[in-house]
N, C-alpha and C positions, 0 to 999 in steps of 0.2 A: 286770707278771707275770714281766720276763725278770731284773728284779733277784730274785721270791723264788725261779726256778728256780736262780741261783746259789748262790743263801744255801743252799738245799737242795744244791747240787751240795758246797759248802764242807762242810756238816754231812756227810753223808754220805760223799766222800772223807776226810775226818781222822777218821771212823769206821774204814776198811778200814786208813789209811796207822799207825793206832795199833796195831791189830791183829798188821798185818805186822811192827811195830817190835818186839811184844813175840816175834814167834815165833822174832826172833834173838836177840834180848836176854833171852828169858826159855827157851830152849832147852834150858838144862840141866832145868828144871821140866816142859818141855813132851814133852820126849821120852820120859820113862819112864810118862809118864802114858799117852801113845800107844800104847806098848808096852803097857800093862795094858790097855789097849780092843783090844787085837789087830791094831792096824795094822801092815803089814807095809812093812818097811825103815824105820822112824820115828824113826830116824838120819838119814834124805834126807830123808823126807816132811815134817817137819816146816820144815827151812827151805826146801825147794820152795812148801809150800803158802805159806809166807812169801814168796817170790817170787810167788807169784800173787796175792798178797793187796797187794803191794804195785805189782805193773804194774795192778792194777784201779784202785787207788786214786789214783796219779798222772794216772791215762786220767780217771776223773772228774776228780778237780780240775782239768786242764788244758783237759779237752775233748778232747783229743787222740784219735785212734781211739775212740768208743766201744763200738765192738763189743768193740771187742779188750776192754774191760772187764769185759764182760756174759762175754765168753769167758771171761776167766779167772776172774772172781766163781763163775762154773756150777759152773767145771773144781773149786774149791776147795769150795763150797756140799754138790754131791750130793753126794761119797764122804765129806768128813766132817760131814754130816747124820749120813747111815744108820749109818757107824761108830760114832761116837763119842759120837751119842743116841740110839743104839736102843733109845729107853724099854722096849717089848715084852718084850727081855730082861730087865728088871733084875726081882728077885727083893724088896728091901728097897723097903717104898710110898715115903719120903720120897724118897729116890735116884731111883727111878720119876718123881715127879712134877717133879724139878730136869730129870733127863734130859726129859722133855717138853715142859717151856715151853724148853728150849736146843733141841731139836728143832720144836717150832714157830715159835720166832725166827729160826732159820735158813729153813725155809718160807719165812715171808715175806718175809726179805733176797731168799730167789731169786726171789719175785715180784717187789716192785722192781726188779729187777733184771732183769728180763726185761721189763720195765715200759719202759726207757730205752732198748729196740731200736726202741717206737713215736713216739719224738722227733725231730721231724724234725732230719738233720742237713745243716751243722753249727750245732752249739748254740751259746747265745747266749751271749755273752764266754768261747767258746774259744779254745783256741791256736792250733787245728788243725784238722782235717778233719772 
């Protein structure tokens, strides 16, 4: 079982560390789009939440702190849930229903994700604590 929580811990880190990769790498795309969803300073926010999205994703793959993971996974998770899929708002159905499975998706990453503060630590072939 401790080899598939790896495999999971593997899948799931190169899930965030991709993420993170693109929010610098794809920054110039990612920023103005932010600013059309109303985030505010999405000049910072954008490679901040990339800095969060990448101390999560190291924290899994390595084992290392997991809390600190779940921390920042949270920290990135709420505010751009509610921002950035607030389906509620949108006025056009098909847009409505994209923003909705991306706002449910994100749910349940933060479940998961809250899921790995009940593992007892430390985890099996961590690095760390």
């Amino acid at each position: 079982m401790e080899i598939v929580f790896l495999i999971g811990r593997i899948v799931v880190g190169l899930y965030w560390f991709y993420n993170a990769i693109n929010h610098f790498t794809k920054a110039k795309f990612m920023i103005p789009y932010a600013k059309m969803k109303g985030v505010p300073l999405a000049d910072v926010a954008v490679p901040g939440t990339g800095v969060l999205l990448l101390i999560g994703s190291l924290s899994i793959l390595t084992g290392i702190y997991p809390v600190v993971a779940v921390a920042a996974l949270a920290l990135f998770l709420v505010p751009v849930t509610f921002m950035m899929h607030n389906f509620w708002a949108v006025e056009d159905q098909s847009m409505k229903m994209n923003e909705m499975v991306a706002f449910s998706k994100n749910m349940s990453l933060l479940g998961y994700t809250l899921v790995l503060l009940a593992i007892p630590q430390p985890w099996p072939f961590s690095l760390g604590f």
